[in-house]
C-alpha positions, 0 to 999 in steps of 0.5 A: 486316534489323536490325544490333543493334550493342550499346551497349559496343562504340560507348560512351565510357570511361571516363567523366568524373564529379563529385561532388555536393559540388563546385563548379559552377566546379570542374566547368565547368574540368574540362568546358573542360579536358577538352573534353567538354560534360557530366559524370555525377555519381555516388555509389558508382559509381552514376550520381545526376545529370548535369550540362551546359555549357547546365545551368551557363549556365541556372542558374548564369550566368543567374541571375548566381551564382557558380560558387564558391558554387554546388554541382553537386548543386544545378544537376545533373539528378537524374532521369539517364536511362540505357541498359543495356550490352548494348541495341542503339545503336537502343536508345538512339537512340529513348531520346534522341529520346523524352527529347531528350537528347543523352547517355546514361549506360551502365550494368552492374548499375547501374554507370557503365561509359561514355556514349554521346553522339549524336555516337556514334551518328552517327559510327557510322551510315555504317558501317552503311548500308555494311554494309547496302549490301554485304550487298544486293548479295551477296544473291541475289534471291528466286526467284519461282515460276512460277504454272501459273495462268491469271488475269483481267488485264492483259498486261504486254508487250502490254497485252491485258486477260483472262486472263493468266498469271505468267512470268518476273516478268511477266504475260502473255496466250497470245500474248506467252507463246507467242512469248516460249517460241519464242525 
């Protein structure tokens, strides 16, 4: 059993994004007002780049520029992995482990409509196991048929080892289904 929750419905929106040209220290004061760990840098609404606390802290503070001077098209990463609107939150936690992001630009014919973020993905996880939960136990259990065969085996109730037969989930010899009818 697999519950498809689409992406849309556990997403961010709307997003906070930049622009190539700004600076890396307008950026890092929209991150820290904003209190968020990343913003998506677009062009026509289209996602180009996106831009993290760690990107500025590895390519701007560690190589002591200054954020001033320093444009977010020059620090951003270009390659911007993103994850259609309609696929599955499964979807997009295999993505993130398999490109070990931790944010996920969601899109619609191309577009930005919103992100989802591991947290996401972890807020909404228990909500699932107890919908998992809840739907075991209204599910009624399998029946099994009864087999009208005898086989070679072991008897589950006295341990007798020959032929045996299948009843009510158990395979018993001649004598322990003989006395088991009787009661």
């Amino acid at each position: 059993m697999e519950f498809d929750v689409p992406v849309y419905e556990v997403m961010s929106f709307p997003v906070i994004t930049v622009s190539k040209d700004m600076s890396v220290y307008d950026v890092a004061n929209i991150l820290k007002e904003k209190n968020i760990g990343a913003v998506v840098v677009v062009e026509d609404n289209k996602p180009i780049g996106i831009i993290t606390e760690r990107d500025i802290v590895r390519e701007v503070v560690a190589n002591n520029l200054k954020p001033k001077d320093v444009l977010v098209e020059d620090v951003m990463r270009k390659k911007v992995i993103t994850i259609e609107h309609n696929k599955s939150i499964n979807d997009a936690a295999k993505i993130m482990a398999k490109y070990n992001v931790k944010r996920l630009p969601v899109v619609k014919d191309g577009e930005l409509v919103g992100i989802i973020t591991q947290s996401d993905i972890v807020k909404i996880s228990p909500k699932l196991l107890e919908i998992v939960i809840e739907y075991a136990n209204i599910m009624e259990p399998p029946k099994v048929e009864e087999k009208d065969e005898w086989i070679e085996g072991i008897c589950e109730c006295c341990g007798y080892q020959g032929l045996v037969k299948y009843y009510q989930g158990r395979y018993l010899c001649e004598e322990c289904l003989e006395d088991l009818k009787k009661e």
